[in-house]
N, C-alpha and C positions, 0 to 999 in steps of 0.2 A: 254167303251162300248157306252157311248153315242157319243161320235166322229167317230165313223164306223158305229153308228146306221144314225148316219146325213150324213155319207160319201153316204151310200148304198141307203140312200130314195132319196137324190139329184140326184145321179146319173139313178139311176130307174124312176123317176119323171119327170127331165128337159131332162137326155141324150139319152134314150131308145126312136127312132124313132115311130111315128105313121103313116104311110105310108097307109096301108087299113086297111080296115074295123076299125075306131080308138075308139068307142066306145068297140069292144073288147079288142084293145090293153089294153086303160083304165081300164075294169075289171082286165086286168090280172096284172097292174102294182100294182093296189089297192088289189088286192087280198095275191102278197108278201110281198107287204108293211105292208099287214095284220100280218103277220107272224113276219116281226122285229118290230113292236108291239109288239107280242106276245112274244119275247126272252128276254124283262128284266124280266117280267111277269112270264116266265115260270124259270128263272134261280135263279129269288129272290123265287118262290116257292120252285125248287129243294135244292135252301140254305138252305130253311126251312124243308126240309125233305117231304115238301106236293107233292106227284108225282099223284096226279090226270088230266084226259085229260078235266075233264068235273069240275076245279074250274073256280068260276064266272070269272074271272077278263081274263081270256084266252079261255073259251068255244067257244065263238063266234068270235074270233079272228082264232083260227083253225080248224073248222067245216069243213073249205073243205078237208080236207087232211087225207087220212091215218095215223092210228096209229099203229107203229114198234113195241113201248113198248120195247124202247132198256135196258137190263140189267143196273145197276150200278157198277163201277168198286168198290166203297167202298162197295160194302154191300158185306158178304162172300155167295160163292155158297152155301151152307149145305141153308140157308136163302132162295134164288131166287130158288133151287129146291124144298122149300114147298108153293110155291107161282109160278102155271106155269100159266101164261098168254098169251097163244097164243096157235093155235090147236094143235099143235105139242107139245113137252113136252120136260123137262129138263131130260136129260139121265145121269145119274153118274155112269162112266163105272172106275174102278179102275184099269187103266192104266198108272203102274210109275208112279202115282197120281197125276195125269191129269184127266180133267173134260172135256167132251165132251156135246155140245149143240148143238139139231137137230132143224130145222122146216122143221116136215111133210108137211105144204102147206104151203106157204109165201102168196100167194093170198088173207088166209081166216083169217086173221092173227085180234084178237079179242082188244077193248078196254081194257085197264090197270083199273082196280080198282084200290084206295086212297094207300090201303094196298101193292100195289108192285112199288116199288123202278125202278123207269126207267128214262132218261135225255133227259127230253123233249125239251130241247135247242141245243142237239145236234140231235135229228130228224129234227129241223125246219131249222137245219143250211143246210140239205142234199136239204131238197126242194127249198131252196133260191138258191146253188148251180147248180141244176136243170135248175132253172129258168134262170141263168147267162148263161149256157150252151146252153142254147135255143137262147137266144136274141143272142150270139157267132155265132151260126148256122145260122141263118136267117137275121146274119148281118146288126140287128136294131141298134146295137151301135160301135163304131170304138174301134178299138182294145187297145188302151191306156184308154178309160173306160172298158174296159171290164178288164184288170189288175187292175185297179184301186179298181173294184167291189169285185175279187176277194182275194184282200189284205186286203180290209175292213173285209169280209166275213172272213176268219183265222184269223185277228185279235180278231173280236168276238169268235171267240171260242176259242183264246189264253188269253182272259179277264176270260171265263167260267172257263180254266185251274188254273187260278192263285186264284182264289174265292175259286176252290176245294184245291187249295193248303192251304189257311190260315184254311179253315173247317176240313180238315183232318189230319192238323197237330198240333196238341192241344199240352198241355207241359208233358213231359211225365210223368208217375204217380209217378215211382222214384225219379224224381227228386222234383214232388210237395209236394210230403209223406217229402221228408230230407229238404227239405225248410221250412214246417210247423213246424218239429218235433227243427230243429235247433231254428228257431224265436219264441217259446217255450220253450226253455229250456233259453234260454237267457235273457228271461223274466222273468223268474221264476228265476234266479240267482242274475238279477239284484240289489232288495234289499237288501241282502247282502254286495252287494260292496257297494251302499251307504248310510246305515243308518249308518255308523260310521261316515259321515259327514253331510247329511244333516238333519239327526235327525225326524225331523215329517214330514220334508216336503219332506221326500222319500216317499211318499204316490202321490202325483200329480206328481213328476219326473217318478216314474214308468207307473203312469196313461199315462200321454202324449207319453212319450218313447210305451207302449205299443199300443196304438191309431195310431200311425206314421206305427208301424211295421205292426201291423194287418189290419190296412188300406192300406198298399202296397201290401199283401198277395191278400186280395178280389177284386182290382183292376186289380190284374194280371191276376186271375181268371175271370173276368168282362169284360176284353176285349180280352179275347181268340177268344170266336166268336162275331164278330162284325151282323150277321147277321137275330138277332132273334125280338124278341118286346121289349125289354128292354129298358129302359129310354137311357143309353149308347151307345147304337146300331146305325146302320145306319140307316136313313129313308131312306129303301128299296121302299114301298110303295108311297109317293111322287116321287120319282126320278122316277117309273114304270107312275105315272100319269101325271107327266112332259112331258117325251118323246110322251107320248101316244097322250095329247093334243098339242104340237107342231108341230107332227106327220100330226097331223087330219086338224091342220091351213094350214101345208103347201098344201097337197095336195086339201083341198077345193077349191084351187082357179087354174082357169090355167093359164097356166104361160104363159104370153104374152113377144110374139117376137120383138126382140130389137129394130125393127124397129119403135114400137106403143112407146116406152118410150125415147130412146135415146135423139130423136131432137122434139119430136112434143109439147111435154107441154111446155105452156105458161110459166109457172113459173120457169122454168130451168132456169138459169142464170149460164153458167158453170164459168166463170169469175169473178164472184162477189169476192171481193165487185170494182176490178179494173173496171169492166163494167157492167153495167143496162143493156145489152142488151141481150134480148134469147140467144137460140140455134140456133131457125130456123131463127133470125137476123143476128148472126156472120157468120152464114153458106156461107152469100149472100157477104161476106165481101171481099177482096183481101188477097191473103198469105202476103205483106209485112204489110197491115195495121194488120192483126190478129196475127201476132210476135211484132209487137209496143206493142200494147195490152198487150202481153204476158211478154214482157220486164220490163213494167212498173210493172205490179205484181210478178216480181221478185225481182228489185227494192226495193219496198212497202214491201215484206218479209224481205228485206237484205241479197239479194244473188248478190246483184252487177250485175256484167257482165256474171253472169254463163248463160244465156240464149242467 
């Protein structure tokens, strides 16, 4: 996630042209960059179960944009038709038992309260999409970024896939019921096998023996979901204000054209330590003296005659 989050802010940032009026481009480049912001923010929330549009840490992150209030696929219908959040409403028509879902107006379509379950990382994914489609249209960016953007963009939500795969696939209750019930009874037999040898000190043999086993039981349990506040857990929340602050360095500054950095600073030295001389020194120099140069810093490395 964070390598497509850096793929998609670079490319919106340095590649997406500002041609006219650049002060709006800039809004509008800051305003999706707003948004992948907001996608660890909002997907370490939905980890968390928290589906509100208005928690702190992403309010103002997506303030601009509509809210879908898209259903969750884990939560079951009987659930999201006691909980209808949009003008329209959840219809449950018993068809071959199938579940039909209407929206009377999409237009008027209302904030999600905490209490309904919706994936607010895959609405932000539609508008970023949006926005790629736009810059495609108006041919601000060449078409091998605009692929690029796009592979980022399914990558994040192939990251969001794989997070609902470890949360919704827990171990199954069967099998942790016969796992408990066996590592218990085995325990409980244990001293029998060995008090006819180790005599008293079947008392600490069973201790450790059991310690070992039921210490591997609540660890299993312990790292089912990695995604909550628990001491074992991920730090969901640093990694959300990592990005967030990297984020904000990068685009604080603008990014200046290769011309202002390449050859102009003094202190460039591309050759060092083979030559003390600048950029805009060697520049003035002849092709065959600037390959001596180069030879000798091959040379100096130990690459002989490769140059």
């Amino acid at each position: 996630m964070t390598l497509n989050i850096r793929t998609l802010t670079r490319c919106i940032w340095v590649m997406v042209a500002e041609k006219e009026n650049v002060s709006k481009v800039i809004i509008e480049k800051v305003s999706v960059i707003n948004l992948l912001m907001a996608f660890p923010y909002a997907t370490k929330n939905y980890l968390r179960e928290q589906y509100s549009y208005n928690a702190r840490d992403i309010r103002e992150l997506i303030s601009h944009i509509p809210k879908f209030c898209t259903p969750n696929p884990s939560q079951p219908l009987d659930i999201q038709e006691e909980n209808p959040n949009v003008t329209g409403s959840w219809r449950s028509r018993d068809i071959s038992r199938t579940r039909v879902y209407s929206i009377n107006n999409c237009s008027n379509i209302k904030p999600c309260d905490e209490s309904v379950s919706t994936i607010i990382p895959i609405e932000l994914s539609y508008y970023i999409a949006s926005y790629i489609n736009r810059v495609s249209e108006l041919k601000l960016a060449e078409g091998p970024t605009i692929s690029v953007m796009n592979t980022a963009l399914n990558n994040l939500v192939d990251c969001l896939g794989g997070m609902e795969r470890i949360l919704q696939t827990p171990i199954p209750p069967a099998y942790s019921v016969h796992l408990h019930h066996a590592t218990w009874l085995y325990l409980l037999a244990l001293p029998y096998q060995l008090i006819g040898r180790l005599n008293w000190f079947t008392i600490p043999a069973v201790g450790l023996a059991s310690f070992c086993l039921l210490g591997i039981l609540d660890i299993g349990r312990e790292i089912e979901n990695p995604f909550e506040w628990d001491t074992n857990d991920l730090e969901l929340d640093d990694f959300c204000r990592q990005i967030h602050k990297e984020i904000w360095t990068i685009i604080g500054h603008r990014m200046p054209t290769p011309e202002s950095w390449l050859l102009s600073s003094e202190s460039h030295h591309p050759l060092a330590p083979v030559s003390s001389l600048t950029a805009s020194e060697l520049i003035t120099l002849e092709e065959t003296k600037l390959r001596e140069i180069l030879k000798k810093g091959a040379i100096a490395e130990g690459y002989g005659e490769t140059i």
